[in-house]
C-alpha positions as CSV (number, residue, x, y, z in Angstrom):
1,X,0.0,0.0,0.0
2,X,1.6,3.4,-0.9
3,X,1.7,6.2,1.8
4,X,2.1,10.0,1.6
5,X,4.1,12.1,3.4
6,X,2.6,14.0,6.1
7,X,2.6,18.1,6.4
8,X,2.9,20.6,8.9
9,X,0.6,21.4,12.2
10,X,-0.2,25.3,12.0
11,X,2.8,27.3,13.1
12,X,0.6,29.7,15.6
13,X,3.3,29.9,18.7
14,X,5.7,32.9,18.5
15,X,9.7,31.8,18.5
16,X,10.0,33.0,22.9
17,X,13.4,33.9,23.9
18,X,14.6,33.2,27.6
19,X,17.0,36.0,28.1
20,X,17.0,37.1,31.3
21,X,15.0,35.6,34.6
22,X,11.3,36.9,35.5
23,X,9.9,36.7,39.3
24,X,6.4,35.8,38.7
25,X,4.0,35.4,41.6
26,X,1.2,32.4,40.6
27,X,-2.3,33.0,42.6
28,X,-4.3,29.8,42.8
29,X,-5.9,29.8,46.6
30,X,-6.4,26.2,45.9
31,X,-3.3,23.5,44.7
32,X,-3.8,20.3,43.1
33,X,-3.4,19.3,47.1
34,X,-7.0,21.0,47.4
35,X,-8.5,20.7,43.8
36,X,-6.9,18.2,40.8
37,X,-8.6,19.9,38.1
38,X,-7.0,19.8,34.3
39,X,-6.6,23.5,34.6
40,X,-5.2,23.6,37.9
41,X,-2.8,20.8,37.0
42,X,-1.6,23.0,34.1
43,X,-1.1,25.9,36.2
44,X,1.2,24.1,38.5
45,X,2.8,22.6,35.7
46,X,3.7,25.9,34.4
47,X,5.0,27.2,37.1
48,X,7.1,23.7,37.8
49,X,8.2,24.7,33.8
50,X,9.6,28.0,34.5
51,X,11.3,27.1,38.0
52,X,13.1,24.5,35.8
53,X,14.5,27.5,33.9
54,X,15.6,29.4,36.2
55,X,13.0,32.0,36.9
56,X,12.0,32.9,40.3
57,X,8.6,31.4,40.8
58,X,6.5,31.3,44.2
59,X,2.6,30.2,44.1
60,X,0.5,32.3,46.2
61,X,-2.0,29.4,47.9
62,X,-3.8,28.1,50.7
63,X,-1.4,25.8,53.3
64,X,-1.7,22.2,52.0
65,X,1.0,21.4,54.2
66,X,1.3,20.0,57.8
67,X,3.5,22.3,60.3
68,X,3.8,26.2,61.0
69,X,6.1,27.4,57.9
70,X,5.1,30.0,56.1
71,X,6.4,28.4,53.0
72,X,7.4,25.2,51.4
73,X,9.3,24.6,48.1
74,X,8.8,21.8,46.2
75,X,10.3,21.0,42.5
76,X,12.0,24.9,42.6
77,X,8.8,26.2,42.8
78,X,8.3,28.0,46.2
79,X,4.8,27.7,47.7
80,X,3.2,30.4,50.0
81,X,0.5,29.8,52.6
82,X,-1.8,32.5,52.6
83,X,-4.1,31.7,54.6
84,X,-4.2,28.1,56.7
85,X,-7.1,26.9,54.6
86,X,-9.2,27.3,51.2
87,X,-11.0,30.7,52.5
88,X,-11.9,33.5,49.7
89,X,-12.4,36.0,52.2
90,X,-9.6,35.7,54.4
91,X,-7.1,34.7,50.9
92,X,-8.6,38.1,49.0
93,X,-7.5,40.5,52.0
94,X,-4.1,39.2,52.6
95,X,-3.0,38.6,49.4
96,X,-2.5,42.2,47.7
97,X,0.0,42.6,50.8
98,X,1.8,39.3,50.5
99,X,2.1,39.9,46.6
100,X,3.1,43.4,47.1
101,X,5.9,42.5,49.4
102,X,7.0,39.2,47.2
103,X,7.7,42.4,44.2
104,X,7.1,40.2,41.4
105,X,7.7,41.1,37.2
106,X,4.0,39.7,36.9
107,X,1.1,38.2,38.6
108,X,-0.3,34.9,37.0
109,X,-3.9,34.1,38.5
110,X,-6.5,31.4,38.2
111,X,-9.8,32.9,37.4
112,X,-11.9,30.8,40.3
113,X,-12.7,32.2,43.0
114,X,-12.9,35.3,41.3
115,X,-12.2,37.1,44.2
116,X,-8.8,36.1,44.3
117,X,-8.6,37.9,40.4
118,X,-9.6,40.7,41.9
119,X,-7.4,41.1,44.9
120,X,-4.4,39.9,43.0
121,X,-5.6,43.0,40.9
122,X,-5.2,45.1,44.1
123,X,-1.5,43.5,44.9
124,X,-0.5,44.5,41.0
125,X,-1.7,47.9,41.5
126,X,0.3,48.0,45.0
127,X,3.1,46.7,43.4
128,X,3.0,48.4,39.8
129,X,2.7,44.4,38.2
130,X,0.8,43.7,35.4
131,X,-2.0,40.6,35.5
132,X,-2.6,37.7,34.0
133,X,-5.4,35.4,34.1
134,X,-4.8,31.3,33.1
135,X,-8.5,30.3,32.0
136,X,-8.7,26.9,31.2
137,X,-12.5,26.5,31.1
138,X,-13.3,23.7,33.3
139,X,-14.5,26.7,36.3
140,X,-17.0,29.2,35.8
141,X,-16.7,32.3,37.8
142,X,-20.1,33.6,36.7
143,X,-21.9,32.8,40.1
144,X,-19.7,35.4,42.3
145,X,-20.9,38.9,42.6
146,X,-16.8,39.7,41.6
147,X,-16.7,37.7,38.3
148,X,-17.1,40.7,35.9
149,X,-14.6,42.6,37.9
150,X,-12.2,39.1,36.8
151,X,-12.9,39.4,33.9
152,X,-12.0,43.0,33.2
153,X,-9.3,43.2,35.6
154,X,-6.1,41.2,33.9
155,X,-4.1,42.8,31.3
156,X,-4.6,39.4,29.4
157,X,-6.5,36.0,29.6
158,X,-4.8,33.1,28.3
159,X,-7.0,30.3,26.8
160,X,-5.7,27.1,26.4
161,X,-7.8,26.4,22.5
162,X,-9.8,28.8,20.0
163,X,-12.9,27.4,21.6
164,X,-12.4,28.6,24.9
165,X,-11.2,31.6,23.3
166,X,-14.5,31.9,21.7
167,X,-16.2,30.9,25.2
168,X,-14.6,34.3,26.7
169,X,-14.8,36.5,24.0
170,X,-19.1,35.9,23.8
171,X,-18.3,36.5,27.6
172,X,-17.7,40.1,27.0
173,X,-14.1,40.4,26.8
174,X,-12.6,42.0,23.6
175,X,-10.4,39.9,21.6
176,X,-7.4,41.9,22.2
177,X,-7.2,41.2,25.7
178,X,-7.4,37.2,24.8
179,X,-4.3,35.1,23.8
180,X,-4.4,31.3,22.8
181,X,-1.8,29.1,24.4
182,X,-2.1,25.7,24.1
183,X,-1.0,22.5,26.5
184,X,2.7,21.5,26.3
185,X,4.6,18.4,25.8
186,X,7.8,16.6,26.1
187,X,9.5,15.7,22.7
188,X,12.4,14.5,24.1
189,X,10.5,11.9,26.7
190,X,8.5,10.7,23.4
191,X,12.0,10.1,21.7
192,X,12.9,8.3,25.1
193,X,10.2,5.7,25.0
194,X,10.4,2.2,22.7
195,X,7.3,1.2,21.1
196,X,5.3,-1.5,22.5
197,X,3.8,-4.3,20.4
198,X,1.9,-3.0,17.5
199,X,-1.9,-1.7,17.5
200,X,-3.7,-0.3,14.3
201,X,-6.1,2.3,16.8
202,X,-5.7,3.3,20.0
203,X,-8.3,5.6,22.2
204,X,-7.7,7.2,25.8
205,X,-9.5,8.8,28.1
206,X,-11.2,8.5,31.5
207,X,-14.4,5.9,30.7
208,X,-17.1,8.0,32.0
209,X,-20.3,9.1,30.0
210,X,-18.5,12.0,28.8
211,X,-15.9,9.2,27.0
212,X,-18.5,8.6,23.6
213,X,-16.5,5.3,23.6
214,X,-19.5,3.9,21.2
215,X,-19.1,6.3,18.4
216,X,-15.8,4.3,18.6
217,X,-17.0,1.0,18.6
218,X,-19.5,1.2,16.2
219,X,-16.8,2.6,13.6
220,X,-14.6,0.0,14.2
221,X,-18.1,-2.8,13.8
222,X,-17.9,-1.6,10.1
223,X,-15.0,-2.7,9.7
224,X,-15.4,-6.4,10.8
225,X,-14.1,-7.6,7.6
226,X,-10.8,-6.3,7.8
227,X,-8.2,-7.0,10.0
228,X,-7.5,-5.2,12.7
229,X,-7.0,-4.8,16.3
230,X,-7.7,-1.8,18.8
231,X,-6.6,-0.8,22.5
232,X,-8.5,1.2,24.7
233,X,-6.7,3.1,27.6
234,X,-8.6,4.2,30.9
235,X,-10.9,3.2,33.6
236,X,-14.4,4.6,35.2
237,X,-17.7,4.2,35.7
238,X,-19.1,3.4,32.0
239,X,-16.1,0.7,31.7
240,X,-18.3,-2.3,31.7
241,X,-20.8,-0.7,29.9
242,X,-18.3,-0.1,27.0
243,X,-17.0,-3.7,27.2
244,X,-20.6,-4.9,27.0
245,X,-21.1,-3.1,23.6
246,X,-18.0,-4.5,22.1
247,X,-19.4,-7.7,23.2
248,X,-22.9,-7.4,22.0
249,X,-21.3,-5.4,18.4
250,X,-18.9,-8.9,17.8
251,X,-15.7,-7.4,18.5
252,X,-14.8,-7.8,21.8
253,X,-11.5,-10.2,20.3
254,X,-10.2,-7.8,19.0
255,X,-10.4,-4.7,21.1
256,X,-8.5,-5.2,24.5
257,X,-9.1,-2.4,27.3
258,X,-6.4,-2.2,29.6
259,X,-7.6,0.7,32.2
260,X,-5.2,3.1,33.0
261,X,-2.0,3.3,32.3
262,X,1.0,6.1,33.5
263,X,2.2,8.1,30.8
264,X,5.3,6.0,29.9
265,X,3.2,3.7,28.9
266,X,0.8,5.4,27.1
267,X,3.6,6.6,25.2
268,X,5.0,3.5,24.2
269,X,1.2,2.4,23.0
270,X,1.4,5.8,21.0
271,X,4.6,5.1,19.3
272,X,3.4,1.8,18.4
273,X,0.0,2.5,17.2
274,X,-1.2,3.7,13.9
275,X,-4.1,5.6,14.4
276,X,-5.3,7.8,17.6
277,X,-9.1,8.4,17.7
278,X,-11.1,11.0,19.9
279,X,-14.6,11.2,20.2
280,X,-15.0,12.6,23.6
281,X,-18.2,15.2,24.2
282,X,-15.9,18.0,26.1
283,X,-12.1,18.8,25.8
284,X,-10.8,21.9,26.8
285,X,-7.5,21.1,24.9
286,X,-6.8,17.8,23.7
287,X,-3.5,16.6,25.8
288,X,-3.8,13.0,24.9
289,X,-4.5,13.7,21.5
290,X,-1.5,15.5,21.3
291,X,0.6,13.4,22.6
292,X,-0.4,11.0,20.3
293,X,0.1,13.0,16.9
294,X,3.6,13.6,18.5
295,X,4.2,10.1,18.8
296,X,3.6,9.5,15.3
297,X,-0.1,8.7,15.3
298,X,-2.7,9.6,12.7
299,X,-5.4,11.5,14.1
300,X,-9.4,11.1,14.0
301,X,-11.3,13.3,15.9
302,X,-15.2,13.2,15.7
303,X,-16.5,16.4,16.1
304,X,-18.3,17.5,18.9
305,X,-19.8,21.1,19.9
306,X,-18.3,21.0,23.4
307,X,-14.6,20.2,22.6
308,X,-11.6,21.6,20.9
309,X,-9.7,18.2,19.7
310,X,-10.6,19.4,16.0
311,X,-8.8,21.8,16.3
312,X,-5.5,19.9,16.3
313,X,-6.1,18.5,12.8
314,X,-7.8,20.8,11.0
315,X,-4.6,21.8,8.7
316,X,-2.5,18.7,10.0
317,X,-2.4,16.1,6.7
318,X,-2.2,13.4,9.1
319,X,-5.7,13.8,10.6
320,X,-9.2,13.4,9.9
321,X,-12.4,15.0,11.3
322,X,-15.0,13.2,11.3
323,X,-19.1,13.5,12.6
324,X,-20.6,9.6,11.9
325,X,-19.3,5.9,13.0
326,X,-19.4,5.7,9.5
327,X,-16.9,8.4,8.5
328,X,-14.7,7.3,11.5
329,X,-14.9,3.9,9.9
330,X,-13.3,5.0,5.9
331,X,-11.0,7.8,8.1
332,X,-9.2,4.2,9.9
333,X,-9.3,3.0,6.4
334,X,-7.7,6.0,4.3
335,X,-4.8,6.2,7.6
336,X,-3.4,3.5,5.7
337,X,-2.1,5.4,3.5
338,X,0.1,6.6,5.5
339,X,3.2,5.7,6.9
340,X,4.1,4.6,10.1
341,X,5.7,7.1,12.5
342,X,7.0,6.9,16.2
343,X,7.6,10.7,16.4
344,X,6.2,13.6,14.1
345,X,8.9,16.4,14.7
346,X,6.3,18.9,13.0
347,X,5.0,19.2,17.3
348,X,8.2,20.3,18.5
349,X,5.7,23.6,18.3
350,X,4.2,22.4,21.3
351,X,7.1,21.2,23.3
352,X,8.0,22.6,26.8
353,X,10.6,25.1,25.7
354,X,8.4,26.6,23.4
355,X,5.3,27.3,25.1
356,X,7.3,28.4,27.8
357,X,9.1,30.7,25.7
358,X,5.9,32.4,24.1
359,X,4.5,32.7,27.9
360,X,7.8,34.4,28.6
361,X,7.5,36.7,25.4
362,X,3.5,37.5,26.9
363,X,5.2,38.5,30.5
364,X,7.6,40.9,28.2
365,X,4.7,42.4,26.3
366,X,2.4,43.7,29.1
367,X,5.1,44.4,30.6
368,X,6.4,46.9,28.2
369,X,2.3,47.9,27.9
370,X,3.2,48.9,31.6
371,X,6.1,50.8,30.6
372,X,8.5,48.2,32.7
373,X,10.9,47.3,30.9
């Protein structure tokens, strides 16, 4: 079977440049000790990122932490209690202060509770630092009496897709004020990881009614003809509901779920597998997806109105969109046309080092909006 030569992913990141260390001060009254949300994970990973680098990072939180320190530091990033507890009232009056004294380049806030936007606007205004708000979508401030003040308050919102991008902007807040900064990677653990034992499609993604695992299935029962064989990677509370389609659809032999598995893994799968499909309701960004275009998978993404997967593959020549079982089913046929990859080096635009540098090059822009150069 002849195959084509893939193109490029759309080159939207700006080249960032690392001259020089920031002191940014990250506001998130709740951790991933308090709350394990995607965007709260992302924050923290952020910050983690530009610790690595050498910029001065301290997270402005609620204690997590047993004992009477004031602080903590874990991974270079230095963590500051607060307040002892998750408390928006008592967090919202003592943190201008603590930010004002910490000095920092730039403030970096989560947008829930919204209160915390707004004192953090306070401490910038004490301190003559410009905000920044990380929306990720999976909160909604709307219910506080101060979410319009968060929303007007930070000198930018980042948005982790175009669709949550959208979500703000019908919000109310002008376009201007929005940037688009996607999840981040590693290119060199991909590289790292051998293949496992070959797989023609592979899915991910926690097994709950949100999943859309049968739009899967059913593709695939089209193809019952052919040969294949298909993996299915995480655990939840529709898992033995989607096993029990398989089985009553005829192709439980050939599709093997193997709950979850640590990235590593997942990795290896990836690098070994042919075709990545995603058909989950609601993606904020699509990490998984990513990471499996990276590896060297073909993407198929069915479109739904709640997620941003498409996204990832609308100018990617290696990827498919797709809105029926039945299209899913010719997309898994048509991959075959191209060849196998365990890395696609066209993602090193969404590696750590460069999202961290355009989040760097954003710090430097409303900074010099400031006037503080």
């Amino acid at each position: 079977m002849t195959r084509r030569r893939h193109g490029k992913p759309p080159a939207f990141l700006s080249v960032g440049t690392d001259d020089g260390d920031m002191r940014v001060a990250f506001v998130s009254m709740e951790t991933t000790h308090h709350d394990d949300r995607p965007g709260t994970r992302r924050f923290e990973r952020l910050a983690r990122l530009l610790a690595e680098r050498g910029h001065d990072v301290t997270v402005f939180c609620a204690r997590s932490w047993e004992g009477d320190p004031e602080t903590v530091t874990d991974s270079d990033v230095v963590y500051h209690g607060v307040t002892d507890s998750p408390a928006p009232t008592s967090f919202a009056l003592r943190l201008p202060w603590a930010l004002a004294r910490f000095d920092p380049d730039v403030i970096h806030a989560l947008p829930t509770p919204a209160s915390q936007v707004v004192a953090a606007s306070v401490g910038g205004s004490l301190s003559r630092t410009p905000l920044l708000v990380e929306f990720f979508g999976d909160t909604d401030p709307s219910g506080s009496r101060w979410a319009s003040r968060a929303l007007s308050a930070p000198a930018r919102i980042v948005a982790p897709s175009e669709m949550v991008r959208t979500e703000l902007r019908e919000s109310g807040v002008a376009d201007d004020r929005l940037r688009t900064l996607p999840e981040s990677i590693d290119m060199d653990r991909i590289r790292a990881v051998d293949p496992a034992d070959d797989v023609d499609v592979v899915f991910a993604h926690p097994l709950d009614e949100t999943a859309n695992v049968k739009s899967l299935l059913l593709g695939l029962a089209e193809l019952r003809d052919r040969d294949w064989s298909a993996t299915i990677i995480g655990d939840g509370p529709a898992r033995g509901a989607y096993e029990s389609e398989a089985e009553d659809l005829r192709i439980d032999d050939r599709v093997e779920f193997v709950g979850e598995r640590p990235l590593s893994e997942r990795l290896a799968i990836y690098r070994s597998a042919h075709v990545f499909v995603q058909t989950a309701y609601r993606e904020q960004f699509a990490t998984e997806l990513l990471w499996a275009l990276a590896a060297g998978c073909v993407g198929i993404v069915e479109y739904q109105a709640e997620s941003s997967a498409h996204e990832l593959v609308e100018n990617h020549r290696r990827g498919f969109r797709v809105t029926t079982p039945q299209q899913l089913a010719d997309a898994i046929t048509d991959a075959g046309e191209f060849e196998h990859l365990t890395v696609d080096d066209d993602w090193d635009a969404y590696d750590h080092d460069a999202v961290i540098g355009s989040y760097l090059d954003l710090y430097r822009d409303v900074r010099d909006e400031y006037g503080l150069v």
